[in-house]
DRENKOLMI-182688 format. One record per atom (N, C-alpha, C): y, x, z negated; residue in one letter. Coordinates in pm, whole numbers, padded with zeros to 5 digits, always signed. Each point is the difference from the previous one (the first is absolute). Layout:
BEGIN
YXZA/...
end
This chain:
BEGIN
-00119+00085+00000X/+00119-00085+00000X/+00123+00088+00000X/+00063-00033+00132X/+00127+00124-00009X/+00121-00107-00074X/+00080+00092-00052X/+00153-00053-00090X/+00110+00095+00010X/+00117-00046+00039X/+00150+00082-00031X/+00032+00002-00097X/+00063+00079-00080X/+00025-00024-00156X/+00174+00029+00090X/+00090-00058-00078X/+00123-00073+00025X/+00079+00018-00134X/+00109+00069+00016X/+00067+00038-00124X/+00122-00176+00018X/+00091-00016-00062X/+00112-00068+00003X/+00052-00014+00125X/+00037+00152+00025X/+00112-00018+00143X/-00077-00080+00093X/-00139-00022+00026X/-00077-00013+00103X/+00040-00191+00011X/+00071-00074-00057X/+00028-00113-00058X/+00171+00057+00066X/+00036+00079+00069X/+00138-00003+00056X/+00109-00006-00124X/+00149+00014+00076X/+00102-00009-00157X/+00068-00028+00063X/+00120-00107-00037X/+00109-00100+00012X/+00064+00093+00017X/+00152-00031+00112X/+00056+00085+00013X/+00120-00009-00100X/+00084+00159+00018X/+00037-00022-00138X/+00157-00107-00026X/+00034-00026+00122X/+00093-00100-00032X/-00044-00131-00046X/-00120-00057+00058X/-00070-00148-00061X/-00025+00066-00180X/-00040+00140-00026X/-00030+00026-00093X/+00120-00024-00117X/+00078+00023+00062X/+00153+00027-00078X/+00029-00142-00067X/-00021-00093+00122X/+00072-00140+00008X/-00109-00066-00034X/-00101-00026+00008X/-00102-00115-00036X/-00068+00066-00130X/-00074+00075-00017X/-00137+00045-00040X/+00073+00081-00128X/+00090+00103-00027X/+00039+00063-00086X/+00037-00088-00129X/+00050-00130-00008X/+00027-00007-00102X/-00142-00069-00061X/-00133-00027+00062X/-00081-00038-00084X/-00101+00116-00073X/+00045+00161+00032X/-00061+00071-00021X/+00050+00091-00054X/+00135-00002-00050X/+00064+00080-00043X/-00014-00009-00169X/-00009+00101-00070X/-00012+00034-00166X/+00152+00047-00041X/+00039-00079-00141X/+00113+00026-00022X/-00028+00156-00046X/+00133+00099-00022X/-00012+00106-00039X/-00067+00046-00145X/-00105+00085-00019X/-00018+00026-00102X/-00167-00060-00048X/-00011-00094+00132X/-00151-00110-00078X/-00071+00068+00135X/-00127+00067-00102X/-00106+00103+00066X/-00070-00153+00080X/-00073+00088+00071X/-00094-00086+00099X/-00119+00019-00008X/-00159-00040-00073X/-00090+00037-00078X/-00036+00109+00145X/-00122+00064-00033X/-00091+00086+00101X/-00095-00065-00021X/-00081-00107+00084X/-00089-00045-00017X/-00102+00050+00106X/+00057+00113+00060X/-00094+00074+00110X/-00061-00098+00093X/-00092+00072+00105X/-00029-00055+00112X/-00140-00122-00011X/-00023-00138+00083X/-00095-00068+00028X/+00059-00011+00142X/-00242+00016-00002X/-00029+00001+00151X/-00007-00124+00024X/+00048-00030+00120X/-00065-00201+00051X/-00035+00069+00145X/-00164-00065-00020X/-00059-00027+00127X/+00089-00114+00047X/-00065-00026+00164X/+00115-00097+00068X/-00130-00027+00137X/+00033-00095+00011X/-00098-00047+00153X/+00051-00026+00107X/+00086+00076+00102X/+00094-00003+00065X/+00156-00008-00024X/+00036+00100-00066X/+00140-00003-00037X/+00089-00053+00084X/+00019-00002+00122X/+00122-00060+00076X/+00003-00140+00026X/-00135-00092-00060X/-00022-00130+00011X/+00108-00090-00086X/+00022-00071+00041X/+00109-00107-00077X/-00036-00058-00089X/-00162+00008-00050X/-00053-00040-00129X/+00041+00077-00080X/+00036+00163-00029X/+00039+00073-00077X/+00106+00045+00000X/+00116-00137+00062X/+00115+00056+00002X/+00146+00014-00142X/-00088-00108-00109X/+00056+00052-00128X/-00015+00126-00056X/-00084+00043+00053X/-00062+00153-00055X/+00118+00104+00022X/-00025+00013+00200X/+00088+00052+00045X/+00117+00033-00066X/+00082-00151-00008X/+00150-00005-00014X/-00010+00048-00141X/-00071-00033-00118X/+00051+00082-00134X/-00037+00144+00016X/-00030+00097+00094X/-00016+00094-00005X/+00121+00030+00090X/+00004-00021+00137X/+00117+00067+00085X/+00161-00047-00083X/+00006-00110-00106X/+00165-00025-00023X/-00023+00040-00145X/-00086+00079-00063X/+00018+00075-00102X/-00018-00069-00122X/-00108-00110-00006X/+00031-00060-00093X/-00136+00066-00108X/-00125+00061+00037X/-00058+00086-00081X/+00049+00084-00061X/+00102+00105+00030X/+00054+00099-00015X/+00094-00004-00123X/+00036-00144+00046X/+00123-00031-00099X/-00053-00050-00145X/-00115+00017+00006X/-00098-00027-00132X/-00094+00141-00041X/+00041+00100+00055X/-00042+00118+00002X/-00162-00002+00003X/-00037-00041+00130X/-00122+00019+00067X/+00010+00035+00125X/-00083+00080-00009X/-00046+00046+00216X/-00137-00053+00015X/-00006-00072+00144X/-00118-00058+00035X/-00020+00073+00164X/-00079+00032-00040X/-00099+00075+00132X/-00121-00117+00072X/+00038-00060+00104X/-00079-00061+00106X/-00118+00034+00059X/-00137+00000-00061X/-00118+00046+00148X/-00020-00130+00084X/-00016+00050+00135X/+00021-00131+00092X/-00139+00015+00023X/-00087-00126+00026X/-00150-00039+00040X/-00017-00105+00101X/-00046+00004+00097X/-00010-00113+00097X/-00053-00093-00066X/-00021-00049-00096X/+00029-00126-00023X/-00041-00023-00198X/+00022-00141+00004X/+00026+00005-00193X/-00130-00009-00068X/-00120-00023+00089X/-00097+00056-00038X/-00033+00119-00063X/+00023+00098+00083X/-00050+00155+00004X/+00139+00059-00087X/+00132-00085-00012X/+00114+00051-00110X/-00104-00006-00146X/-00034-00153-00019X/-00026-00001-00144X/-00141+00068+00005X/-00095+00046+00077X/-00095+00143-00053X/+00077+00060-00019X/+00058+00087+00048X/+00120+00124-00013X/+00018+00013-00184X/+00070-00137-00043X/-00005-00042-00129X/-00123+00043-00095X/-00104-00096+00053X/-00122+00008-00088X/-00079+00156+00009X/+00108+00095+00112X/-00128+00136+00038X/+00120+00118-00112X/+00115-00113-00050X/+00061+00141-00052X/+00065+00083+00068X/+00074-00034+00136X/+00084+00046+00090X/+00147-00083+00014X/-00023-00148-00087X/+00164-00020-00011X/-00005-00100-00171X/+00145+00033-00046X/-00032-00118-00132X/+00008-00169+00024X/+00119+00015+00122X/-00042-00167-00007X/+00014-00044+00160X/-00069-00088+00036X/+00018-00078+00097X/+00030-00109+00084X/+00075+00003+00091X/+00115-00153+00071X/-00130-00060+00078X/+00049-00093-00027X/-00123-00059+00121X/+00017-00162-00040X/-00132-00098+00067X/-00011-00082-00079X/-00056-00075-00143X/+00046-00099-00038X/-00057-00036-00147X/-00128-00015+00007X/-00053-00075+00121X/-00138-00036-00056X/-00089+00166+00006X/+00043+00061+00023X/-00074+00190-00043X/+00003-00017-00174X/+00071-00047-00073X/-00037-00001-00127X/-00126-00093-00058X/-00023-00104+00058X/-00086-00078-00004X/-00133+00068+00028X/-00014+00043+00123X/-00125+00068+00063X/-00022+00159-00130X/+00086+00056-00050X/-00011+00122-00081X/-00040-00061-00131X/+00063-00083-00047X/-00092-00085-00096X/-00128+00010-00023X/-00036-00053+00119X/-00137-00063+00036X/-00112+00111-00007X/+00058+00121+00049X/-00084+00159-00047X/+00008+00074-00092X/+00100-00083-00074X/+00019+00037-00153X/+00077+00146+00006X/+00037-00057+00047X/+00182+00100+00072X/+00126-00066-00008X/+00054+00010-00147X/+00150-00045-00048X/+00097+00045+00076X/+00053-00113+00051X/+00123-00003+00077X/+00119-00075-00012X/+00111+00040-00044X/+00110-00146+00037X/+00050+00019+00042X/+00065-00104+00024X/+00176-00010+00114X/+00101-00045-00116X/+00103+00122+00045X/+00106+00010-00076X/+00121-00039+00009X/+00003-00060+00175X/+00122-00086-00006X/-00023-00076+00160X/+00005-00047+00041X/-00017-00097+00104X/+00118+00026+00113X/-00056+00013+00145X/+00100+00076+00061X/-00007-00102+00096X/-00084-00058+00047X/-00028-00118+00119X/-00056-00118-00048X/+00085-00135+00022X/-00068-00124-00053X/-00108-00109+00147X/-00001+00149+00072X/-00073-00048+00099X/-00089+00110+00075X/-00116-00045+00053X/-00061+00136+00037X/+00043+00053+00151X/+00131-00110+00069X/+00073+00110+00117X/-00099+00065+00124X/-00100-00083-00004X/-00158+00035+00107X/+00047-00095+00140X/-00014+00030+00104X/-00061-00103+00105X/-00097+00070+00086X/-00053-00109+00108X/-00162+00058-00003X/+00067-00056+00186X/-00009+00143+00078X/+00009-00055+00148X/-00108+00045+00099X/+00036-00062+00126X/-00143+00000+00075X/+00078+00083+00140X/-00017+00095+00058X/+00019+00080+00107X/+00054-00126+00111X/+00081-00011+00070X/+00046-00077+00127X/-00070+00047+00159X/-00041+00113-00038X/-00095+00091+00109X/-00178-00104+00004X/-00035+00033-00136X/-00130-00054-00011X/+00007-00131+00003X/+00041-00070-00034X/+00065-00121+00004X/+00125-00079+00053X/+00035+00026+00100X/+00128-00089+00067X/+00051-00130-00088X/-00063-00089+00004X/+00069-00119-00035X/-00090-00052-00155X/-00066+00147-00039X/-00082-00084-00127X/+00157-00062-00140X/-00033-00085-00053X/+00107-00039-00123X/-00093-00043-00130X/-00109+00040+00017X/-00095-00057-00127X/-00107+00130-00059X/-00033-00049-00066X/-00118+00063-00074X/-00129+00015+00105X/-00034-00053+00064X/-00079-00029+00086X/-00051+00107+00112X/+00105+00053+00000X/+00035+00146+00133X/-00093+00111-00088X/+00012-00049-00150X/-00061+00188-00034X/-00140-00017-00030X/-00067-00061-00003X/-00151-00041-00010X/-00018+00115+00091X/-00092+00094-00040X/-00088+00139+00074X/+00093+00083+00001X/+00137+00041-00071X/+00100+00090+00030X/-00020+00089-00108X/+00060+00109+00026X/-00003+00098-00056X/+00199+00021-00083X/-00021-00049-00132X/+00135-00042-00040X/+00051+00114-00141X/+00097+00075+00048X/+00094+00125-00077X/+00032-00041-00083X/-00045+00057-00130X/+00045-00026-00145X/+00069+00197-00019X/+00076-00031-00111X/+00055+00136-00013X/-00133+00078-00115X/-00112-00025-00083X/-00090+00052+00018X/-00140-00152-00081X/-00089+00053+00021X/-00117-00112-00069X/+00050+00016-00151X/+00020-00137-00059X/+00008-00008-00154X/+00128-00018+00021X/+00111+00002+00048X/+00109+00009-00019X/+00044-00156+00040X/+00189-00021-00083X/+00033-00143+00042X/-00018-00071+00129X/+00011+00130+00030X/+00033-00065+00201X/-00142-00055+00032X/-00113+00057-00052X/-00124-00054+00014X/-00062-00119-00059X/+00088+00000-00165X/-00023-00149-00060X/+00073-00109+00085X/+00084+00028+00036X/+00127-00068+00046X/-00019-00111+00153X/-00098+00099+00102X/-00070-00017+00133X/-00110-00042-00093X/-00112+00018-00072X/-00121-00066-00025X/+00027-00147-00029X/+00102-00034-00129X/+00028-00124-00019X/+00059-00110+00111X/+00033+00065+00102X/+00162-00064+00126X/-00118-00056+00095X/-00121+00120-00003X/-00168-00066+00083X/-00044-00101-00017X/-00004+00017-00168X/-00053-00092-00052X/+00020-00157-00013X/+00118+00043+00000X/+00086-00175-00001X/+00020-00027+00118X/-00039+00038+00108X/+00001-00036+00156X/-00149-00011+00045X/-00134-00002-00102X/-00099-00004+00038X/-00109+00081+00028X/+00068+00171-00020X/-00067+00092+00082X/-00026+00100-00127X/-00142+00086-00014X/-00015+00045-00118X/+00016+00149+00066X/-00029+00121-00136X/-00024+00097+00076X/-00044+00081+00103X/-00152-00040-00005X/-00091+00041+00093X/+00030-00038+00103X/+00115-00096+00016X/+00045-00068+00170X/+00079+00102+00051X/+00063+00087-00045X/+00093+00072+00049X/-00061+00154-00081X/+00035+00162+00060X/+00013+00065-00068X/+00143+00092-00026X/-00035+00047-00134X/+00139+00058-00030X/-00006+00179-00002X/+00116-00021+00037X/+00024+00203+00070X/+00142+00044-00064X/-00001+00093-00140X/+00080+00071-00059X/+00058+00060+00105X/+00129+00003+00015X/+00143+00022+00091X/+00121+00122-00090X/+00007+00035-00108X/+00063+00006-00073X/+00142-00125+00010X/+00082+00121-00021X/+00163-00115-00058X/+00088+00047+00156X/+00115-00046-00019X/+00126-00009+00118X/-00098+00078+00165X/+00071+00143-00018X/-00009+00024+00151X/-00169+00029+00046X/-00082+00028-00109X/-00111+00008+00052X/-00096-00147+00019X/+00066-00149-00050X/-00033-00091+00019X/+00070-00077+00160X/+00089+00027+00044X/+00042-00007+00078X/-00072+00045+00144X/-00011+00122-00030X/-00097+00082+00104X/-00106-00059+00009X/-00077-00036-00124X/-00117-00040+00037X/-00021-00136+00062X/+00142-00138-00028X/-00024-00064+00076X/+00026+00028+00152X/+00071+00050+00014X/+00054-00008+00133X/-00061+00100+00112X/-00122+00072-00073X/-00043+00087+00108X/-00146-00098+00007X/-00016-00138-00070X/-00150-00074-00016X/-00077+00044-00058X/+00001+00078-00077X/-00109+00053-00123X/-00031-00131-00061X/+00087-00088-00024X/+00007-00113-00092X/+00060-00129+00094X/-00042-00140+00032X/+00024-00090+00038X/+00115-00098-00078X/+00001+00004-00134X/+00108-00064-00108X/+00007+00130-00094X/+00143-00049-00073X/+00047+00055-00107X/+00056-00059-00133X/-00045+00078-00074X/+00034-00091-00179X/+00085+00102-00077X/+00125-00030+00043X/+00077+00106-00051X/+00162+00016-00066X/+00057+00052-00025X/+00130-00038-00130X/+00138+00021+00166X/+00086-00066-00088X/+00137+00107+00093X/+00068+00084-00060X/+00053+00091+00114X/+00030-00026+00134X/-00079-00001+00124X/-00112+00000-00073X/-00141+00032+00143X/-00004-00102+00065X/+00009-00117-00048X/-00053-00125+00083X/+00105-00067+00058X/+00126-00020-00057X/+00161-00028+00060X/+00032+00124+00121X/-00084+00098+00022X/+00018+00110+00091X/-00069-00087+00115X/-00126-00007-00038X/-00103-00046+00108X/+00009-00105+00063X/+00078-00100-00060X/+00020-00167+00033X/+00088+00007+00065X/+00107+00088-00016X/+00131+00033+00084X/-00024+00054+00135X/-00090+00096-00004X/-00034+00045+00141X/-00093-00053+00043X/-00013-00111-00003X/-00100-00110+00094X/-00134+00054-00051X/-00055+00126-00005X/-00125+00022-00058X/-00118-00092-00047X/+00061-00083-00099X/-00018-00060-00104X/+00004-00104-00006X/-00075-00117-00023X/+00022-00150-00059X/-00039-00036-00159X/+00074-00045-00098X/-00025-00016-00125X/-00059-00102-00045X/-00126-00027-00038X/-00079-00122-00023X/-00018-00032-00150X/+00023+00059-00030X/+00002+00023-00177X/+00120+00055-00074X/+00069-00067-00073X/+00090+00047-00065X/+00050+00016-00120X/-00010+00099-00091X/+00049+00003-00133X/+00114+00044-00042X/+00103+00008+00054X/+00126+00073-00003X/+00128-00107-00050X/-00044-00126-00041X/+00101-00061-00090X/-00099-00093-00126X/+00120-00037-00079X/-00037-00063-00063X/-00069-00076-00010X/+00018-00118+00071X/-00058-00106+00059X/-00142+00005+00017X/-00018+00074+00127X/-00112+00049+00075X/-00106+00032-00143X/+00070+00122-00065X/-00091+00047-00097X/-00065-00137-00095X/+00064-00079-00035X/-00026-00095-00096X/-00068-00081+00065X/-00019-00047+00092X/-00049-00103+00112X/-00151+00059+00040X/-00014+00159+00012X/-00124+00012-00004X/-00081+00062-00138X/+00057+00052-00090X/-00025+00074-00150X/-00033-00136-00079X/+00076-00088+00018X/-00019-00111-00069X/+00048+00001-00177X/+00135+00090+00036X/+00030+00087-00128X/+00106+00086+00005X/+00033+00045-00094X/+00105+00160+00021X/-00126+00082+00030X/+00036+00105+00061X/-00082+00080+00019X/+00097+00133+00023X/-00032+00083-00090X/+00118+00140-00023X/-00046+00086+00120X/+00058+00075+00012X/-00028+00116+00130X/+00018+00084-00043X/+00103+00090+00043X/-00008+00170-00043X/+00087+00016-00188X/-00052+00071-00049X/+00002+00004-00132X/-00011+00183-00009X/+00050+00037-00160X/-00027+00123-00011X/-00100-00022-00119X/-00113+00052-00004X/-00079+00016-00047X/-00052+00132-00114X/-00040+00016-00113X/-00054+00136-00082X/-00091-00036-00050X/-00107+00092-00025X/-00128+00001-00110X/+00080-00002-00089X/-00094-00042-00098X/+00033-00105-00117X/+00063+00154-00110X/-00119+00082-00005X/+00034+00166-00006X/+00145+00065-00012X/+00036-00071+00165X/+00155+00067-00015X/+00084-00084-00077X/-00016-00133+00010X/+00105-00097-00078X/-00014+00062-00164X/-00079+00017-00046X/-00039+00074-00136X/+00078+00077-00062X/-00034+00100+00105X/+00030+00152-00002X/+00140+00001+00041X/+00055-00013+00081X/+00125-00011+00042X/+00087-00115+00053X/+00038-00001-00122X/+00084-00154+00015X/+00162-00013+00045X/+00033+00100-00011X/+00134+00063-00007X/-00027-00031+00157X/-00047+00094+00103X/-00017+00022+00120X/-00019-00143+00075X/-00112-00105-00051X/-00027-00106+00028X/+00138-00055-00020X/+00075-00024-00062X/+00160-00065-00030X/+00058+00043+00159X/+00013+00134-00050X/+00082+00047+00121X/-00023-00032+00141X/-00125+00017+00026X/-00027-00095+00092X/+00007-00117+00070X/-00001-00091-00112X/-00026-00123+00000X/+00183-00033+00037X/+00074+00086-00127X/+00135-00049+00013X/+00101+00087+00187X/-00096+00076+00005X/+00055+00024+00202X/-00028-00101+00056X/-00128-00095+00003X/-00029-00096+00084X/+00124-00111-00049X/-00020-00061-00071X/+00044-00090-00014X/+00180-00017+00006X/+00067+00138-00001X/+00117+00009+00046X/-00013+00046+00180X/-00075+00011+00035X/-00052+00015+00161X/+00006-00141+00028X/-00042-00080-00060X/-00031-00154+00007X/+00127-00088-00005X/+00119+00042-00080X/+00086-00076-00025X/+00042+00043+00113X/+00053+00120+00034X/+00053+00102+00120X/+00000-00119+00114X/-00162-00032+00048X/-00013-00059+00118X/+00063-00145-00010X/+00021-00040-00120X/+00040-00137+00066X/+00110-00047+00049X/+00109+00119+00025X/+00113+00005-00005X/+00065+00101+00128X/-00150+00101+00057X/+00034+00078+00077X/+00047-00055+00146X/+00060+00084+00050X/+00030-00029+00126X/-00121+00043+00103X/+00004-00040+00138X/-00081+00098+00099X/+00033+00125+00023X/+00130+00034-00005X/+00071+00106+00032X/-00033+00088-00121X/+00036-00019-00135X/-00074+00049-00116X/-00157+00057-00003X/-00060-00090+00060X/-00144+00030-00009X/-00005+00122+00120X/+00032-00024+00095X/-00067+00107+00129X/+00085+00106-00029X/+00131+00049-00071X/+00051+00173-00093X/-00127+00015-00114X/-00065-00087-00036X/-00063+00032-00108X/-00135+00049+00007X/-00058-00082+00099X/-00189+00054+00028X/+00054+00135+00118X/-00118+00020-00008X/-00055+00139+00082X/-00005-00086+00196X/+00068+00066+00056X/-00009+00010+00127X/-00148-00058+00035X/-00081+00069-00028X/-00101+00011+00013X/-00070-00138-00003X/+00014-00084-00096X/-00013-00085-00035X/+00007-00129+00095X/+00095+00018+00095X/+00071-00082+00106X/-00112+00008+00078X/-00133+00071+00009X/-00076-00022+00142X/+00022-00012+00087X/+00184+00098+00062X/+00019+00049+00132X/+00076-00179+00004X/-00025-00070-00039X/+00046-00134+00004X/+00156-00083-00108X/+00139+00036-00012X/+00039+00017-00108X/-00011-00187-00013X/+00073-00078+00122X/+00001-00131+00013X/-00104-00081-00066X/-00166+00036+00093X/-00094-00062-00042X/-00032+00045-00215X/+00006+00119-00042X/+00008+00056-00130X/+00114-00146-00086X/+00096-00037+00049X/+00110-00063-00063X/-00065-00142+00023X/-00056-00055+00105X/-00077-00098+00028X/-00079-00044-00116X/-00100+00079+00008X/-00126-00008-00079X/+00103-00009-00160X/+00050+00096-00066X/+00055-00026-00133X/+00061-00129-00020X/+00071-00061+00088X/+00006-00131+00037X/-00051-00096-00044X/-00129+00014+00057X/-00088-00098-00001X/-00067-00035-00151X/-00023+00145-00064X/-00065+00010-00092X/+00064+00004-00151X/+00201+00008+00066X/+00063-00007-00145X/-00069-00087-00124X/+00023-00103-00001X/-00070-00094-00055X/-00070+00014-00101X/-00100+00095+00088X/-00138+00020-00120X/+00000+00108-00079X/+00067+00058-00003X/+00048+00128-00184X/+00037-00069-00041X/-00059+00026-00155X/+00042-00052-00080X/+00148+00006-00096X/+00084-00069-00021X/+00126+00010-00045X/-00001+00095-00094X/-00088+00010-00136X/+00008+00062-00133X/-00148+00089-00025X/-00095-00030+00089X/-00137+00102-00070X/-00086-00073-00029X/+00024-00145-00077X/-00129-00062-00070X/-00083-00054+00035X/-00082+00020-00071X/-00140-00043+00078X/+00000-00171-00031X/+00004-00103+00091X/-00042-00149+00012X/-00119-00023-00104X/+00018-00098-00069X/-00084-00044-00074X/-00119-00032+00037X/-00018-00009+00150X/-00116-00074+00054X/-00048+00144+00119X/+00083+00075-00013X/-00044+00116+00096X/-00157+00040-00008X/-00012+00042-00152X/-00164+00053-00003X/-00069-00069+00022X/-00024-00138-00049X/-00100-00092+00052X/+00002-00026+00141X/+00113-00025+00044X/-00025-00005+00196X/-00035+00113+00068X/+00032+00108-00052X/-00092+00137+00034X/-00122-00017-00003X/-00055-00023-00126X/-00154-00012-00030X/-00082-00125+00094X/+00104-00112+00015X/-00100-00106+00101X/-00025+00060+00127X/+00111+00073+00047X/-00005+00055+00097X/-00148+00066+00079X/+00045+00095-00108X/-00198+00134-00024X/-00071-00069-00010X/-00036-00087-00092X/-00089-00077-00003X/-00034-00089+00135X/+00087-00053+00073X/-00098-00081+00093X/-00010+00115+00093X/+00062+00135+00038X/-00009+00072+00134X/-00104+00106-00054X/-00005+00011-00153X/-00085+00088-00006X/-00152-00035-00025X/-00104+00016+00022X/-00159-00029-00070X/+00002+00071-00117X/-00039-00176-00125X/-00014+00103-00110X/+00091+00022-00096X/+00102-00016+00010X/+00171+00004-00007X/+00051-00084-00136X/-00029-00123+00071X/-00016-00124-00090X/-00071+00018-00121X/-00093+00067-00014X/-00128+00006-00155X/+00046+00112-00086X/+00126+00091+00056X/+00018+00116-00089X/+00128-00056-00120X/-00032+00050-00100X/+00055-00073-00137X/+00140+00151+00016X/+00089-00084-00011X/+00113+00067-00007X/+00103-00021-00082X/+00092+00105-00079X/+00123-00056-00090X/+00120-00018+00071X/+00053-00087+00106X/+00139+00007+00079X/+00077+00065-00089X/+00015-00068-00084X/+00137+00046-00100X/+00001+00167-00017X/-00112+00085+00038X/+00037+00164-00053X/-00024+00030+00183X/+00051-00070+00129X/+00032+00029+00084X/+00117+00073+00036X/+00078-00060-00118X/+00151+00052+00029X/+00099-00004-00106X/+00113+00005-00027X/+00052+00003-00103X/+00182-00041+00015X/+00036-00082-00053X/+00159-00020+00056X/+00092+00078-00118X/-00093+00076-00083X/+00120+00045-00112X/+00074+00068+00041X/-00011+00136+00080X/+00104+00069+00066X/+00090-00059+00063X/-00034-00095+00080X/+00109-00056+00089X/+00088-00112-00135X/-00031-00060-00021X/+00100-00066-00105X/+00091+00125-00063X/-00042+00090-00055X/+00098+00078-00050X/+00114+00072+00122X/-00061+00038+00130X/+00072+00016+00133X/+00093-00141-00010X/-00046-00093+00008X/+00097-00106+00056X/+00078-00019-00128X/+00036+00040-00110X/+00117-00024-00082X/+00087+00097+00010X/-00062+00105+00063X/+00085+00119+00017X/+00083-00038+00126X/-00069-00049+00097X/+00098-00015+00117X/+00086-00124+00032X/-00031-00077-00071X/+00018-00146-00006X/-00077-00063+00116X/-00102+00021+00022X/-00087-00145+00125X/-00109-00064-00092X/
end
């Protein structure tokens, strides 16, 4: 399993006039009041330039870790699968990804929570090639296809198993082919390695835009999400073994309190704000379609961090009907996750 390890800068830096005028006064220490050293945490990440991890991003590139005297170092993994091993192998302390990964770590008797809630939606749609399919608009087209998840086990794979499911079609009808995340999922649809794709944006607002693509499945608003979850259903979250919450709580704060001022940040940001702030890179050669897709998906971050009262249980129905087996495992929701950090974040910032 190859990985970039990614210091801060790799998360880009505001330039310094937005710095001057927007961003400085939420990070600035009056004279004289030290700034703890709470030294460095690693976060695995499952495609960093994806718009699921774009709270992450922004409390790292507008300084809001820093300003709590933490450095966070990024390893990037094609997808949030193979992030949270990374976790469990002792190569990062905590991992972004989605919630229901705490559920499944549970279940192997592998303590996990989520420490503040970054997506109140899982931001997935599931499309079918316009090449292999001209005029397909249904579920129907991918029966015998060979359909791109960013890897096996991962959301994008719960996400396409359940979207089958509720259209009639089980696994074995279709097979699934790990793609990783952004540009190497891209490639793989478009050179036919893969007939559909189950994947986050800006990948799929790329693909739909350039005709490529038809979207038959959609999780990228509210609505949508609730209409098929049958529930809240949380999406990208930051996550720690139970270990680190323990052991370092200080760090877990700090954390928790970057996101959730990342969070207030967005509800207020401009477009113009956002594209000085992410990494070039990030844009997928696309800056329009990049502004598109955030668009679409404002919505679903969450305002303040907290986890929905009904989040874990609609997670768990979830696994349970897509997974075999799923259903019979005795689980504690409640040590899935934890909202204490974020309550103390949100009095600090006021959300």
């Amino acid at each position: 399993m190859t990985s970039s390890v990614l210091n801060r800068r790799a998360f880009g830096a505001v330039s310094a006039l937005s710095a001057a005028a927007v961003f400085a006064p939420a990070i600035v220490r009056s004279q004289g009041e030290s700034i703890p050293a709470l030294g460095r945490v690693t976060v695995a990440v499952g495609g960093q330039g994806l718009l699921y991890y774009l709270p992450l991003a922004l409390a790292d590139s507008l300084g809001f870790f820093r300003a709590q005297g933490l450095e966070v170092v990024t390893r990037d993994f094609p997808a949030g699968a193979r992030a949270l091993q990374a976790v469990h192998d002792g190569a990062a302390d905590v991992f972004s990804g989605a919630f229901e990964h705490t559920l499944r770590a549970q279940a192997r008797a592998l303590p996990l929570r989520s420490l503040v809630l970054m997506g109140r939606a899982p931001q997935l749609a599931l499309g079918v090639s316009t090449r292999v399919s001209p005029g397909g608009k249904d579920f129907g087209d991918l029966a015998g296809r060979r359909i791109g998840v960013s890897s096996i086990g991962s959301s994008t794979h719960l996400a396409a198993s359940l979207m089958l499911l509720r259209a009639g079609l089980a696994s074995p009808d279709v097979t699934f082919v790990g793609v990783g995340s952004a540009g190497n999922a891209m490639n793989a649809f478009r050179s036919g390695q893969v007939h559909a794709l189950c994947h986050a944006d800006p990948v799929m607002t790329r693909l739909e835009q350039t005709a490529d693509m038809r979207i038959v499945g959609d999780l990228r608003s509210l609505k949508a999400a609730q209409e098929v979850f049958g529930g809240a259903m949380p999406g990208s979250s930051l996550c720690a073994p139970q270990a680190f919450v323990q052991k370092q709580p200080a760090q877990a704060q700090a954390l928790v309190d970057g996101i959730v001022h990342a969070l207030k940040w967005l509800q207020t940001a401009a477009l113009a704000d956002l594209v000085k702030t992410v990494p070039s890179a990030y844009l997928i050669g696309d800056r329009s379609a990049y502004l598109a897709a955030f668009s679409r998906v404002r919505e679903t971050y969450s305002a303040n961090g907290q986890m929905p009262d009904d989040g874990p249980a609609t997670a768990h129905r979830v696994l349970s009907r897509v997974l075999p087996g799923f259903a019979d495992t005795k689980l504690d929701l409640a040590r899935t996750y934890t909202n204490d950090f974020v309550r103390k974040a949100r009095q600090k910032y006021n959300v």
